[in-house]
C-alpha positions, 0 to 999 in steps of 0.5 A: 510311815510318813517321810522324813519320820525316821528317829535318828535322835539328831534333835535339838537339844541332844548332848553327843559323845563322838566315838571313831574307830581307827582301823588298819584299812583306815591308816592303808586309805590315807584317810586323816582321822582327826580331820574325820572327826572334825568333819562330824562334829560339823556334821552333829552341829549342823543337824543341832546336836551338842558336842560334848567330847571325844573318843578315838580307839586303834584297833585291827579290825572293828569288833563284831559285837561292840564295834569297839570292844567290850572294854573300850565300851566299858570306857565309853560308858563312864566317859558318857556319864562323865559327860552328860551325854544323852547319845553317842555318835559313831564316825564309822557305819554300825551294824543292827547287831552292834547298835542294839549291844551299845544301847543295851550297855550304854544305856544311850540313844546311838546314832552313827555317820550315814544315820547323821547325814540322812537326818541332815537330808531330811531337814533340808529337802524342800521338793517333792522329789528331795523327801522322797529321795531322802526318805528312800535313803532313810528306809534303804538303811534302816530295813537290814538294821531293824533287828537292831532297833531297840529290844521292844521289838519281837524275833520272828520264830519258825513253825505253828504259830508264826504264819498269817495273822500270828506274824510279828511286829518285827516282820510287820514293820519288814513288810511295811517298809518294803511296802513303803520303799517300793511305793517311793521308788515307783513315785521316783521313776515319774518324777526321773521321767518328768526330769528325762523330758526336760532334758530332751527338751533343753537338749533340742533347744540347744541349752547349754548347761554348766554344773558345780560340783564339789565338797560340801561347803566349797562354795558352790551355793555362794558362787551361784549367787554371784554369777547369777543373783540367784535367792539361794541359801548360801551358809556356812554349814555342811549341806546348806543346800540340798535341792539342786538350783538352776538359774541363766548365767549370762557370759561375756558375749551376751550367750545364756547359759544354764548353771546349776548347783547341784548337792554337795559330796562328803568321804564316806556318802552313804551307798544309799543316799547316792542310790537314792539321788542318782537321777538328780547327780546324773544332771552332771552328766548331761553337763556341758561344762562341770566346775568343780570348786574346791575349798582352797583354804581347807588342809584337807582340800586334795583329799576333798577333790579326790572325794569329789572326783571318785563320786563322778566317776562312779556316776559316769561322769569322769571324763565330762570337760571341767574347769577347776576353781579353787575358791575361798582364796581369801581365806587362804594363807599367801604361802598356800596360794602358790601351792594350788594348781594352775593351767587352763583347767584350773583358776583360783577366785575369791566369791567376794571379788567381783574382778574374779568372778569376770575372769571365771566368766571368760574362762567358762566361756573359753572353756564351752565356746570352740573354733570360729567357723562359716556358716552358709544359710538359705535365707529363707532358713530362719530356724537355722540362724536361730538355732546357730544363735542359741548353740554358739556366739555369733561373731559377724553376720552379713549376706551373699545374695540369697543366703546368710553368712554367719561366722561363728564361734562352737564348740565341737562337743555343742555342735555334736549334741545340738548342732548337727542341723547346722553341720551341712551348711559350714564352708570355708574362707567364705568371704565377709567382706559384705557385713 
């Protein structure tokens, strides 16, 4: 199976009916359906599938066999032919069961959320890694679902007849696909290996390393721009950026940082993407200093940064030092502005206003710089002034006879992870008289 092969029927030209099941555990989340189905048109735009209408159904629980029910697809099935739809996407995850009874009654190709979003990956992963992520994603969900798939494909009996070379295509494209995933997640482990090593290696050079995080079209890609100059895509599409981008980011203080913009979260990420793309997430762990934007002109803006929040924790990387911006203010009515948090972890900024992205530098920098501190160095110790000049600013440099002073601005968490070479030489009310 060749990467990115997977049909999810996500092609130009497709006409699609959305169809979302609003279940007691639905209304228990708080979740706002409406707001869910607006996200999934934008999901189906994106992947470049015509929108032709929309069905909502309450009901307890979903049903086992339709998802919806036996009537309610009776219901779907004029609607679709009212319609001219060509296939019905489901804003909830459907078994293989349930999609086999919907094709077999509706007579259309049916594709639900998690299948939209990996055809969205799949058409934006640009590296090597990014494909095989996604198409590990893409066989991860597939291979439970395969009795699903159609009614071409043969069940597997049991007794004479059915072993070695009498095996069937179902359990052909089973082994297959085993096959195949077990080759990519052995590819994975290099390319995780290769990343490994290049996090040793900022990590003893002392490179400091600032992420953005957030919802999916938040901004991030645009402030990366910005900040940097960077030749990114920046588009107004759910996942317009999907391989993580890193460029030097300079602060105020002339110190280079590393920024990097990683992919965008969305409610309801399927459990395999996330398994897929855990090396690449995990760069926010070893973030220094995470940015987690928000789009402040979204009503559904708390709901997304709770989203945004659960995926981190559930990577271990809750508790990483974050500077909250609230982006898109220029979008945002004046009466909602007031409502946006404040504070030292928290700013609002328009990308566009040049005024707020220096006030977002000096805040990152305030946020990874720490306490001011003497250094006392042997001069003859040149590697350590060096080092003390990557991990820190340097705010006075003199001498007192054969050593080199240097007051210096770190902070504590920098000096765990990179100073610790430096931690012996601090001394205090060093006098600097002589700079």
């Amino acid at each position: 199976m060749k990467p990115n092969s997977y049909d999810t029927g996500a092609d130009q030209g497709e006409r699609a009916l959305l169809v979302s099941l609003v279940t007691d555990a639905v209304r228990q989340s708080g979740a706002d359906p409406a707001h869910s189905m607006d996200e999934l048109a934008n999901l189906a735009d994106t992947a470049g599938v015509e929108v032709v209408g929309r069905m909502m159904q309450n009901r307890d629980v979903p049903d086992t066999r339709w998802f919806v029910g036996k009537g309610k697809a009776q219901e779907l099935k004029d609607k679709i032919a009212e319609e001219g739809a060509t296939t019905a996407i489901f804003d909830q995850e459907l078994s293989g069961v349930q999609v086999r009874n919907l094709e077999e009654e509706l007579d259309v190709k049916i594709i639900d959320r998690t299948q939209l979003i990996l055809d969205i990956f799949a058409g934006r992963a640009k590296t090597r890694e990014g494909i095989l992520q996604v198409e590990l994603a893409q066989l991860s969900y597939l291979l439970p679902r395969l009795s699903g798939q159609g009614k071409n494909l043969s069940r597997l009996g049991g007794g004479i007849g059915t072993r070695g070379p009498g095996e069937t295509k179902l359990e052909t494209d089973r082994r297959h696909i085993r096959n195949r995933i077990s080759e990519l997640k052995r590819q994975l482990e290099g390319v995780t290996a290769h990343r490994k090593l290049h996090r040793e290696r900022r990590k003893k050079n002392g490179v400091v390393q600032v992420a953005l995080v957030g919802y999916t079209n938040a901004g991030k890609s645009t402030l990366l721009r910005q900040l940097t100059s960077a030749d990114v895509l920046a588009e107004n599409k759910l996942f317009a950026t999907l391989d993580p981008t890193s460029r030097a980011l300079a602060l105020p203080s002339g110190k280079e940082v590393l920024l990097t913009d990683t992919v965008g979260f969305i409610q309801n990420l399927p459990h395999d993407l996330v398994a897929a793309f855990r090396a690449t997430l995990e760069e926010v762990n070893e973030a220094d200093l995470l940015l987690h934007v928000v789009d402040a002109s979204s009503p559904m803006r708390d709901r997304q940064r709770a989203v945004v929040d659960e995926v981190l924790s559930e990577l271990g990387a809750g508790g990483q030092p974050t500077l909250l911006v609230y982006n898109k203010i220029d979008e945002c009515p004046p009466a909602a502005i007031g409502l946006l948090a404040g504070g030292p972890d928290a700013m609002r900024v328009s990308a566009f206003s040049a005024r707020d992205m220096e006030t977002l530098l000096r805040r990152i920098e305030d946020k990874l710089l720490g306490d001011v501190r003497t250094l006392s160095l042997p001069a003859e110790r040149g590697e350590l002034a060096a080092l003390a000049y990557r991990v820190g600013e340097v705010l006075e440099q003199g001498t007192d006879e054969d050593r080199l002073l240097l007051k210096l601005r770190i902070n504590p968490a920098d000096l765990e992870k990179f100073g610790r070479p430096l931690e012996n030489y601090f001394v205090e009310n060093e006098n600097m008289n002589s700079v």
